[in-house]
Backbone as CSV, one residue per row, in Angstrom:
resi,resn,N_x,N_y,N_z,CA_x,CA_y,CA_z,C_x,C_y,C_z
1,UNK,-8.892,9.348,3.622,-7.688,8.810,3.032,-6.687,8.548,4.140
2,UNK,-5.845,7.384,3.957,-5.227,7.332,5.260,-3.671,7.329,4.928
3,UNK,-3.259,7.842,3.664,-2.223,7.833,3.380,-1.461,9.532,2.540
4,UNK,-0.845,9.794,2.559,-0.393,11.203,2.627,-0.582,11.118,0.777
5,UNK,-0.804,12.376,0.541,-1.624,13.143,-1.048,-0.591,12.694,-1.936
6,UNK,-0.112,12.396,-2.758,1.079,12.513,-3.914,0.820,13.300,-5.106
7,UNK,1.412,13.702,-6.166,0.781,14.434,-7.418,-0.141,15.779,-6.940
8,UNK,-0.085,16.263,-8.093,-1.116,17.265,-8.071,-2.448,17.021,-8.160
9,UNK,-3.062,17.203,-7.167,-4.949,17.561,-7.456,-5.220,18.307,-8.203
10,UNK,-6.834,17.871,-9.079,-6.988,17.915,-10.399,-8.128,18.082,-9.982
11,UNK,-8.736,19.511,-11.008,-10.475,19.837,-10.976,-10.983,19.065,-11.836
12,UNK,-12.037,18.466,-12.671,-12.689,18.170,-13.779,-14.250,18.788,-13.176
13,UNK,-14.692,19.023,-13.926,-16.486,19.030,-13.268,-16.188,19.636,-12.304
14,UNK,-17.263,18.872,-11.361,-17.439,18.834,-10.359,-16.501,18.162,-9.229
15,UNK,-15.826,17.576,-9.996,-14.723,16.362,-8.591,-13.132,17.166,-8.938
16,UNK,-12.689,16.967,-7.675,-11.407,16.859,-7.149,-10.926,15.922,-7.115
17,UNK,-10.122,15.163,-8.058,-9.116,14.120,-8.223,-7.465,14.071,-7.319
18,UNK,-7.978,12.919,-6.047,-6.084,13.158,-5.571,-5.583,12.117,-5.476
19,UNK,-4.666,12.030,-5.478,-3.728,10.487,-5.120,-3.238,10.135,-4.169
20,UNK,-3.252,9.154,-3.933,-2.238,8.712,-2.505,-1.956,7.522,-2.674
21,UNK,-2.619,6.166,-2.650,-2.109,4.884,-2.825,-3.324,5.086,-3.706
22,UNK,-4.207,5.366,-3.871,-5.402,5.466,-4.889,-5.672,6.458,-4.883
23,UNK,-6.834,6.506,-6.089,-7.669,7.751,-6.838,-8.389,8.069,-5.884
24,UNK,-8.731,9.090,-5.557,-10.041,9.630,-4.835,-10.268,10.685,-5.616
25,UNK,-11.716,10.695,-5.866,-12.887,11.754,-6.552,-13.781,12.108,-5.456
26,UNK,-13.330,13.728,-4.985,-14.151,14.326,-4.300,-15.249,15.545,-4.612
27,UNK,-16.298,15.658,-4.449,-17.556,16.093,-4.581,-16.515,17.924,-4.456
28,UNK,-16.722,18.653,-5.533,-15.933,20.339,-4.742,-17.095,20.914,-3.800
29,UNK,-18.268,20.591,-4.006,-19.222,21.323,-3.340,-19.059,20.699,-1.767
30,UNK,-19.464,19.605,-1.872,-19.734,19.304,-0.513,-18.401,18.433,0.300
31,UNK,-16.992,18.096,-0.267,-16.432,17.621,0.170,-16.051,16.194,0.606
32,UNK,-17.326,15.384,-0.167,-17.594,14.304,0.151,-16.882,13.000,-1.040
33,UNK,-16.496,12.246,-0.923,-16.052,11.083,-1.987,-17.050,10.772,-2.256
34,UNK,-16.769,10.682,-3.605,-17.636,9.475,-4.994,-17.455,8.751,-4.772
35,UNK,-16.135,8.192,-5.046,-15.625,7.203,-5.503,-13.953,6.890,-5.489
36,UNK,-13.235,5.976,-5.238,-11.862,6.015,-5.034,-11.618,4.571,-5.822
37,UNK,-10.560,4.321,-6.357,-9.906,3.066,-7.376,-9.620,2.351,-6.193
38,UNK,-9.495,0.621,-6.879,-9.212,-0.100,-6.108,-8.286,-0.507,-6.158
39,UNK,-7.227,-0.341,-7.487,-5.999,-0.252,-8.076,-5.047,1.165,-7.745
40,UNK,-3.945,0.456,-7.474,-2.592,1.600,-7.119,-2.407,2.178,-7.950
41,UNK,-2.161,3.905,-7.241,-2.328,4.730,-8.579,-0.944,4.788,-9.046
């Protein structure tokens, strides 16, 4: 991510949900991104 966190991070499952200019869904186990929006969060 190249832009500083905003909001609170969010567990669901398995992913870590954070914000910054977008969504990022990170893996809790291994630390790794799914997936991030391509739309401003």
């Amino acid at each position: 991510m190249s832009d500083d966190i905003s909001g609170t991070p969010v567990v669901a499952g398995n992913l870590l949900y954070v914000t910054s200019f977008e969504v990022h869904a990170l893996d809790v186990v291994t630390g790794r991104r799914q997936f991030k929006t391509r739309d401003v969060a």
